[in-house]
N, C-alpha and C positions, 0 to 999 in steps of 0.2 A: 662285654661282647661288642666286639665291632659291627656296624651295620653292614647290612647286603651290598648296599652302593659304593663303601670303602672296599670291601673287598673285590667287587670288578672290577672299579678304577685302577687298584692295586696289581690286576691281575694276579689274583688268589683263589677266582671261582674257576671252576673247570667244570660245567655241569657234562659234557661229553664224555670227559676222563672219569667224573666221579658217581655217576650215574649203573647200579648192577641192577641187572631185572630180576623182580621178585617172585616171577612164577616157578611155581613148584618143579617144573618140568627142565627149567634153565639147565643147571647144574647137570644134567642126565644128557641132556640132549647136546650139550659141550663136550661131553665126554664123549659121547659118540660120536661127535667132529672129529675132536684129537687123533681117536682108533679108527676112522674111517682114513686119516688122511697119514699115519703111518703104515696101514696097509698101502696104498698108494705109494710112499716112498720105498718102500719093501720091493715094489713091482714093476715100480718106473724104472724105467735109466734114468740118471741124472740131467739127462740134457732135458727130458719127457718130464720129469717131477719140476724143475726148473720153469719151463713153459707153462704147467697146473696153477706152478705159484704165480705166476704172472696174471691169468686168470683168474685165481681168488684175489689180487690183489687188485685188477680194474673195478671186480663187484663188492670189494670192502670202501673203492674209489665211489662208484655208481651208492653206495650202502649208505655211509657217512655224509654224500650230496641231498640225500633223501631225509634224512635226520634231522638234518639243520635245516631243512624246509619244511618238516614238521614242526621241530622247536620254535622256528622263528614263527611259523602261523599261529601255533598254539599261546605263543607270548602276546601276538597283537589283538587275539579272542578275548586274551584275557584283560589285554589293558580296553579294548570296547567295551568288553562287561563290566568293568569300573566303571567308564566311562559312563555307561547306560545307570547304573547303580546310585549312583551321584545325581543322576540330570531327576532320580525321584519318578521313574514311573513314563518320562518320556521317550519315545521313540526314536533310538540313533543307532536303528541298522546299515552298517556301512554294507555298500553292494561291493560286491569283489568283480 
């Protein structure tokens, strides 16, 4: 098994792309996307369902901005609490 850091350097991790959510409710509430948004197509005109998409596509923009500003915080949390882990009990709260 190759290591974690071969395979980033490699560009082989996609944690965005390979990342599904595990709540029970995922699955259900996806599907009620889908048939919300072919009603919608059913009822728009094309020029009106065309503009929709454009809107869902600034808030998938705005979605995936938010993500990765999660991810990247939650990976620097994690590399402090090593950090902290390591130093044995001392104090290395970084202030934000």
């Amino acid at each position: 098994m190759k290591s974690i850091i071969e395979a980033l350097y490699q560009g082989r991790l996609h944690p965005n792309e390979d990342i599904v959510p595990s709540h029970p409710e995922y699955l259900h509430l996806s599907q009620q996307a889908t048939a919300q948004l072919d009603q919608w197509r059913s009822r728009l005109s094309k020029d009106e369902f065309c503009e929709l998409e454009e809107y869902f596509d600034l808030c998938d923009s705005i979605n995936s901005m938010q993500i990765e500003a999660a991810f990247s915080y939650g990976f620097k949390l994690a590399g402090n609490l090593m950090i902290e882990v390591m130093h044995k009990g001392e104090e290395t709260v970084v202030e934000t």
